[in-house]
C-alpha positions as CSV (number, residue, x, y, z in Angstrom):
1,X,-45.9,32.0,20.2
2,X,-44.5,32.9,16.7
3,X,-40.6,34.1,16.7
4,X,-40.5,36.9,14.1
5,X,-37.1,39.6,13.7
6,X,-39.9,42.2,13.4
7,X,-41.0,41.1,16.5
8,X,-37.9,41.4,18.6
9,X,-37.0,44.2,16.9
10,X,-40.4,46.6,17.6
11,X,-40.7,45.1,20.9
12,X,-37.0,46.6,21.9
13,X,-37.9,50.1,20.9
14,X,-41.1,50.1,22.3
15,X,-41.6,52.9,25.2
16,X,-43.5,50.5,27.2
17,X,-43.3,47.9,29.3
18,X,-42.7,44.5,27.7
19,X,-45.5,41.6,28.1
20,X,-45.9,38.1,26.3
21,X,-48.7,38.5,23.5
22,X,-50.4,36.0,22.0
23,X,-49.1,35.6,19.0
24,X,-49.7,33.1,15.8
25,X,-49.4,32.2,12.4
26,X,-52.7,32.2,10.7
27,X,-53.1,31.8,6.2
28,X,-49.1,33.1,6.1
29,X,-50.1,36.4,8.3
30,X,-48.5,37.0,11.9
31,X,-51.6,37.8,13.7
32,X,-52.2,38.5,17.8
33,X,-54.8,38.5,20.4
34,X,-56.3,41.6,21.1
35,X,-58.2,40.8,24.8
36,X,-60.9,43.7,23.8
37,X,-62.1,42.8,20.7
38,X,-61.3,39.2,22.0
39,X,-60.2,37.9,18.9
40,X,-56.7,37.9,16.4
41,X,-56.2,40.6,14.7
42,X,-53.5,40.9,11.9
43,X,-50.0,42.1,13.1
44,X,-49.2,45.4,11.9
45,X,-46.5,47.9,13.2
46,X,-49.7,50.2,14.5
47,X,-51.2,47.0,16.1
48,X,-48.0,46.2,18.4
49,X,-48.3,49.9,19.3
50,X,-51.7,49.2,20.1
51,X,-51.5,46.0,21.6
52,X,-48.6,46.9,23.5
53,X,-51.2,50.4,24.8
54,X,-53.5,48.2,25.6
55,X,-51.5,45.8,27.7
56,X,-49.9,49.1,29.7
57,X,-53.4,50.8,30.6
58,X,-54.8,47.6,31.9
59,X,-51.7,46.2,33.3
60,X,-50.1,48.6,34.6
61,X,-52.4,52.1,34.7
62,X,-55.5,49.6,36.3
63,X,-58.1,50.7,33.7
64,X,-60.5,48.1,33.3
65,X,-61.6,46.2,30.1
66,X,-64.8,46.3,30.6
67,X,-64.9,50.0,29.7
68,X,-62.4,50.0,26.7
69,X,-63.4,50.0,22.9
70,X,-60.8,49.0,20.1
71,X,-61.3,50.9,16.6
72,X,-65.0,51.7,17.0
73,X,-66.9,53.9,14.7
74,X,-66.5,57.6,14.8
75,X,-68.9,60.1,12.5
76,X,-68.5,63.1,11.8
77,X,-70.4,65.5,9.2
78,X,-70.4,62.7,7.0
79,X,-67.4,60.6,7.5
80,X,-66.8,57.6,8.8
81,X,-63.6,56.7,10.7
82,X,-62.5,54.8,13.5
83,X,-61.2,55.6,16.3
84,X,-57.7,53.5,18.1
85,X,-58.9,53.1,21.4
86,X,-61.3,55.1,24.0
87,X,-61.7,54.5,27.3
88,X,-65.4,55.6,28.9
89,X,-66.2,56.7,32.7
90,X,-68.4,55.0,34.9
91,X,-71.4,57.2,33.4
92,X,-70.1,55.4,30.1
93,X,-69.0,58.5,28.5
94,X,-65.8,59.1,25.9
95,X,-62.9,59.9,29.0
96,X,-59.9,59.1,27.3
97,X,-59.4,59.3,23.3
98,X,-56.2,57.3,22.2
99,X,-54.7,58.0,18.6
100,X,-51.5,54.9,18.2
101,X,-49.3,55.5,15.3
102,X,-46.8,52.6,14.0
103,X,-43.5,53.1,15.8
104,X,-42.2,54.5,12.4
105,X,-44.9,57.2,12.2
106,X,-43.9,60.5,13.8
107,X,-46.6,61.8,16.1
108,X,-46.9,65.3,14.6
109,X,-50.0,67.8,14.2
110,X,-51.5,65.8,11.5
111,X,-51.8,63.1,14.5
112,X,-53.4,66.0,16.8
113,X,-55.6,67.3,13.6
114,X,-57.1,63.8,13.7
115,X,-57.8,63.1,17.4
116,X,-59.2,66.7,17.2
117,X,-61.7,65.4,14.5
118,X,-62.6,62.5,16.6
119,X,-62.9,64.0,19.8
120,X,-65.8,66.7,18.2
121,X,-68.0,64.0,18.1
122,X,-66.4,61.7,21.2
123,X,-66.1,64.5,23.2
124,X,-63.5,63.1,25.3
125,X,-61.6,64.9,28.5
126,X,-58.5,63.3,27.9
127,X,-56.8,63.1,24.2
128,X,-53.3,60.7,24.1
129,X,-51.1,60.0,21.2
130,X,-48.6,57.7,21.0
131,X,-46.5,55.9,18.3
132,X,-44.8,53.3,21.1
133,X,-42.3,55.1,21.9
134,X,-43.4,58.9,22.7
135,X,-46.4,59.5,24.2
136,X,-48.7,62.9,24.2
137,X,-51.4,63.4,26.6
138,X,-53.6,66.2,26.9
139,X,-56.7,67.4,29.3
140,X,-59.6,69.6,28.8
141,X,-59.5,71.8,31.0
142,X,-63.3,72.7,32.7
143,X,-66.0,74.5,30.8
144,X,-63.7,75.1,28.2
145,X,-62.7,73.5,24.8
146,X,-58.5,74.4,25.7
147,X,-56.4,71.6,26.5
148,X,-53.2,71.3,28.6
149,X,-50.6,68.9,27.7
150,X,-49.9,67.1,31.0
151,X,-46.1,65.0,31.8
152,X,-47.8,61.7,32.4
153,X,-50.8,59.4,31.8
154,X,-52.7,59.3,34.8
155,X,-53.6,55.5,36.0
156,X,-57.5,54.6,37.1
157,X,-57.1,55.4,40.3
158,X,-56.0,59.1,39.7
159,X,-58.5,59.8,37.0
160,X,-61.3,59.1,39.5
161,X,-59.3,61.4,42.0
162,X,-60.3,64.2,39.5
């Protein structure tokens, strides 16, 4: 593992829990493992936030890898963009939509404004955004295109409770 001050200092104001990436020095770039895409993946402020996302839903919330996608392909009219993470259900359909910002970045309605974008095509239940160190969630609720904000993610377990 590469020592870094950015490092140390991202991983101290980081809203979530701390973990041990894999981290190396690769052509004069920091770069670290993402376990998704299974591969390392340049260091950038948004990818600790990401990495560090990652690490909490599988870790700690119990969603499994199997069923996670890192920056896949999102059209819509005739855009191309890619979305941070989604997580699909067991009928492998868009569940949870997750928008990470670099810790610097304020999560504001430009944030929201894009997730909305994504989620016309992804048509995810659950919409999350997250810079590291706040976190929004939001559910659709039934039948309806109105979503709730909610005061916590929920883990696996109690989004198959649902």
């Amino acid at each position: 593992m590469v020592n870094s001050g950015f490092l140390y200092l991202s991983m101290e104001s980081l809203n979530l829990p701390k973990y041990e990436p894999r981290i190396e020095r690769r052509d004069g770039k920091l770069v670290i493992f993402d376990p998704i895409r299974k591969k390392l993946i340049v260091l950038t402020p948004e990818e600790w936030v990401r990495q560090h996302f990652l690490n909490y839903m599988i870790e700690t919330l119990g969603y499994p890898k199997s069923r996670i996608r890192v920056e896949s392909g999102v059209s819509y009219n005739s855009l191309n963009k890619r979305s941070d993470i989604v997580f699909y259900n067991a009928e492998l359909k868009p569940e949870i939509l997750i928008e990470c910002k670099a810790a610097s970045v304020r999560v504001d309605q430009n944030t929201f404004n894009q997730l909305g974008v994504y989620n016309k095509t992804l048509g995810a239940r659950y919409m999350i955004a997250t810079n590291g160190l706040v976190h929004y969630i939001c559910c659709r609720a039934p039948d309806s295109d109105q979503f709730d904000f909610l005061d916590r993610i929920p883990s696996y377990t109690d989004l198959n409770q649902d």
